[in-house]
C-alpha positions in Angstrom: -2.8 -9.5 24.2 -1.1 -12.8 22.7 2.9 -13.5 22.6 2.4 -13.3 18.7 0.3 -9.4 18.5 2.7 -8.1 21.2 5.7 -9.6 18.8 3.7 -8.5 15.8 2.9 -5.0 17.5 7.1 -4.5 18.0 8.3 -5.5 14.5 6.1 -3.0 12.8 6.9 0.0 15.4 10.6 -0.2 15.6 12.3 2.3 14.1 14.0 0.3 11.2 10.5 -0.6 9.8 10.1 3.9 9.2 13.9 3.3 7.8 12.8 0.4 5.6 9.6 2.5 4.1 11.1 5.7 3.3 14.3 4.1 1.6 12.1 1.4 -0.2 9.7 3.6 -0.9 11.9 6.3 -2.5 13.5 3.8 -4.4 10.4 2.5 -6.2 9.0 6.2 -6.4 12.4 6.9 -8.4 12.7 4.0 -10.4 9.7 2.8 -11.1 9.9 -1.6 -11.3 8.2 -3.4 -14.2 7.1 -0.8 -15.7 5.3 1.8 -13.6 8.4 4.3 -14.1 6.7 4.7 -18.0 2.8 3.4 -17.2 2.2 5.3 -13.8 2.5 9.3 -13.6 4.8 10.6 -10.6 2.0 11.5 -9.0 0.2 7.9 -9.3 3.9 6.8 -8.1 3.9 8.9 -5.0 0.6 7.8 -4.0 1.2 3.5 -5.0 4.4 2.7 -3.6 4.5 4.2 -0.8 1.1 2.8 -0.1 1.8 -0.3 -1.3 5.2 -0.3 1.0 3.1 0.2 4.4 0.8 -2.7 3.3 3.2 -5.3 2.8 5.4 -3.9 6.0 2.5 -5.0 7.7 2.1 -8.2 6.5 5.8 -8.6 6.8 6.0 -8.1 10.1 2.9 -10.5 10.9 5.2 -13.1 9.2 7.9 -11.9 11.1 6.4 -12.3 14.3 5.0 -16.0 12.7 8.3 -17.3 12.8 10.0 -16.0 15.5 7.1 -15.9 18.3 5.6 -19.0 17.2 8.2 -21.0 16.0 10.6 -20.0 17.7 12.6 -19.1 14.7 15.0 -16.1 15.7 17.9 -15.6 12.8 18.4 -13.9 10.5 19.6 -16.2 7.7 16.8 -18.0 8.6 13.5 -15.9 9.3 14.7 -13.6 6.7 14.5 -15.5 3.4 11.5 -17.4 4.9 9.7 -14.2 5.2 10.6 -12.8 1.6 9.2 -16.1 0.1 6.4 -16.3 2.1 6.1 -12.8 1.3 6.3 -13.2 -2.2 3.6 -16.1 -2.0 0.9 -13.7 -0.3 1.7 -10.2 -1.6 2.1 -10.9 -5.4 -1.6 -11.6 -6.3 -2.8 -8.5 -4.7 -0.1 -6.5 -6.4 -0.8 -7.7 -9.5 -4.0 -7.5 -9.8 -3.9 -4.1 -8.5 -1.0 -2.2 -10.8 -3.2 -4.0 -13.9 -6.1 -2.0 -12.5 -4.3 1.1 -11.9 -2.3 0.8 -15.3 -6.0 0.7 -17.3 -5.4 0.5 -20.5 -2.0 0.2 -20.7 -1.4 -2.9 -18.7 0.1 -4.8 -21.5 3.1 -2.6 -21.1 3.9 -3.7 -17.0 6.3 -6.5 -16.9 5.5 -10.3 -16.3 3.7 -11.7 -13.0 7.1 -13.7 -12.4 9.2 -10.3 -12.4 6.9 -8.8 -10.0 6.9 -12.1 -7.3 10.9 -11.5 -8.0 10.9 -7.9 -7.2 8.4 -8.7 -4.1 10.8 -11.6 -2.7 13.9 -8.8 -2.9 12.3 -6.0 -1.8 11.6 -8.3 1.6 15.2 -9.6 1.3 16.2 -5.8 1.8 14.0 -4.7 4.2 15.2 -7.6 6.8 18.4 -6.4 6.0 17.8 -2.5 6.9 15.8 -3.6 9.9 18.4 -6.0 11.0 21.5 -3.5 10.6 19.4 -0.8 12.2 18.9 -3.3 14.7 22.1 -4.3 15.4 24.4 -0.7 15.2 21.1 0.5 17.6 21.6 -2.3 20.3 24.9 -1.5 21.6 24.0 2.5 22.3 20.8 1.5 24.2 23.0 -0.2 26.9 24.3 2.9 29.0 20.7 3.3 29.4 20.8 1.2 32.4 21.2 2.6 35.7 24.5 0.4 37.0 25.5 -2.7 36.0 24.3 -4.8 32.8 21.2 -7.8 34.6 22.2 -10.7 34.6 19.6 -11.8 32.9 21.2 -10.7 29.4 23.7 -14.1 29.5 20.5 -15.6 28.7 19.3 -14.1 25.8 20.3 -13.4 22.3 22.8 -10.5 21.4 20.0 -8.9 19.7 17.6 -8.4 22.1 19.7 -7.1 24.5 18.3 -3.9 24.8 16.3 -2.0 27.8 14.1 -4.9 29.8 11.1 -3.8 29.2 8.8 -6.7 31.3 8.5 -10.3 32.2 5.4 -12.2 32.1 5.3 -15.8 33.1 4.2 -18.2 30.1 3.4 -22.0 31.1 6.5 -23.0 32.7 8.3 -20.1 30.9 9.1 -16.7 31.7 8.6 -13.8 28.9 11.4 -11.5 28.6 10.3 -8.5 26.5 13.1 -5.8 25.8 12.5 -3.2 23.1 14.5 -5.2 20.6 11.5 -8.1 21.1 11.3 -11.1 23.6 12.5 -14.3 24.1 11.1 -17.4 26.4 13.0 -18.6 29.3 12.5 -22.3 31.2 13.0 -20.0 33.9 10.8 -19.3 37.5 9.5 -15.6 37.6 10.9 -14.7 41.2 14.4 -15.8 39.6 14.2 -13.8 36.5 13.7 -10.5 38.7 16.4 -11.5 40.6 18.6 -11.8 37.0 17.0 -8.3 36.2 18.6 -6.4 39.1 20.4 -3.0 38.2 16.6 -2.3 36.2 14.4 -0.1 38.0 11.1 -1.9 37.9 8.5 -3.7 40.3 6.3 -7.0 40.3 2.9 -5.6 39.8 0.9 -9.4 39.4 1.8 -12.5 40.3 3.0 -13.5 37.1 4.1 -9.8 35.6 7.1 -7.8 36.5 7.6 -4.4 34.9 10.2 -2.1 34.4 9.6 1.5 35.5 11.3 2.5 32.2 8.4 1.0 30.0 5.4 2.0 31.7 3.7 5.0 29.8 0.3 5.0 31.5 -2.1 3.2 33.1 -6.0 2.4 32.4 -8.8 1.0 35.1 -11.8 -0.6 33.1 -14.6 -2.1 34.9 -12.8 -1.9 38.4 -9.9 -3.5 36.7 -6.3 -1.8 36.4 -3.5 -2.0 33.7 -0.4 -1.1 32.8 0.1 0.5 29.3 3.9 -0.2 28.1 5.5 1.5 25.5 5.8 -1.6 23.0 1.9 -1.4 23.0 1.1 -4.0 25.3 -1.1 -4.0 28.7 0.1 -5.9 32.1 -2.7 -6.4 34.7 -2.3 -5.0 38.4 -3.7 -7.6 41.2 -4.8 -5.9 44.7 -2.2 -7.8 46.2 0.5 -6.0 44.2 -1.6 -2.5 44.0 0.8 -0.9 46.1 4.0 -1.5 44.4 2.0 -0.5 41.1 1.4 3.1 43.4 5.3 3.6 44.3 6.4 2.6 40.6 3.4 5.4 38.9 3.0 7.6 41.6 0.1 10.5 39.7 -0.8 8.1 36.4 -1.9 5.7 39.0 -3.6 8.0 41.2 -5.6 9.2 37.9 -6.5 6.0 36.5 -8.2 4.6 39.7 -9.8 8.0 40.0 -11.8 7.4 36.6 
């Protein structure tokens, strides 16, 4: 699984994107923009935006993952208004076209295509912003979490990711660091970044992956070959020389998936 799926995979399952839907959602349910509050029934409105909300999260969270994964572009003032024009840019056609199709007859009464790319680029604008203040208030109460002491590792990363340590995977001459707030790349050597990570519960389970015990959900052997399942959706390999360690951190899950 690349950097930018496992990136994309965590901005659309954290919690603030459900927060983001059902608020946004609501909202354009009640008051119908350009239109749709007089052209679409409530019924038609219950099944469109809401719809129409989970779509664009998606693609939203593809950009999301764009900018931050592959460019490196992590805040907010940044990424944030980025996203809502490039959002605007790729989600207006569709839109349009589709609310004129749904509308029938009575397009001609749906406001302009400019309104709409207007309405799109705010509705992204205010979605960051939910996600980001969910983010935020949510960091600080994941903390105690930890069994003893803050790792050390945390100095090194941004304030918002500073949530539970979820793995580290070495990248190049990088190491990974995945928490459940998202990761963030370290000119760092793997061996050292465990070290940083001590007060987490976890074990090296591959030469270039270290999980914490924390984030393991499961674990799958396919064609002789066993891994990991986490619970941000990605999948860390186990090599025989580390099989052991991958037996003390799962104990039954690993006895079961060797046994299929």
């Amino acid at each position: 699984m690349t950097s930018f799926f496992r990136q994309w995979l965590a901005n659309f399952l954290a919690r603030s994107v459900l927060y983001a839907w059902a608020v946004m959602s609501a909202f354009a349910v009640a008051a119908g923009p350009f239109g749709t509050f007089h052209v679409f029934s409530l019924m038609q409105r219950l099944v469109f935006w809401p719809t129409t909300f989970a779509a664009a999260l998606i693609i939203a969270a593809g950009l999301r993952a764009f900018f931050e994964s592959t460019l490196g572009i992590k805040m907010f003032l940044v990424y944030a208004p980025l996203t809502a024009a490039a959002m605007a840019l790729v989600l207006t056609p569709p839109l349009w076209v589709v609310t004129q199709r749904f509308a029938g007859p009575r397009a001609a009464e749906l406001h302009g295509y400019w309104a709409m790319a207007l309405f799109v680029f705010a509705a992204s604008i205010s979605i960051s912003a939910i996600r980001h203040a969910v983010r935020g208030h949510a960091a600080p109460a994941l903390q105690p979490a930890f069994a003893g002491p803050t790792p050390r590792i945390f100095a090194r990363l941004p304030e918002h990711l500073r949530a539970p340590l979820l793995r580290l995977t070495v990248r190049d001459h990088y190491v990974e660091v995945a928490t459940e707030a998202g990761t963030h790349s370290l000119l760092l050597r793997l061996a050292d970044a465990i070290a940083e990570a001590e007060g987490v519960a976890g074990a090296r389970v591959h030469r270039s992956h270290w999980v914490a015990v924390a984030a393991v959900v499961g674990a799958e052997a396919t064609a002789g070959k066993l891994e990991l399942c986490l619970t941000d959706g990605s999948r860390v390999p186990v090599s025989k020389t580390y099989r052991s360690a991958a037996q003390a951190l799962l104990g039954a899950q690993f006895a079961a998936a060797t046994d299929r």
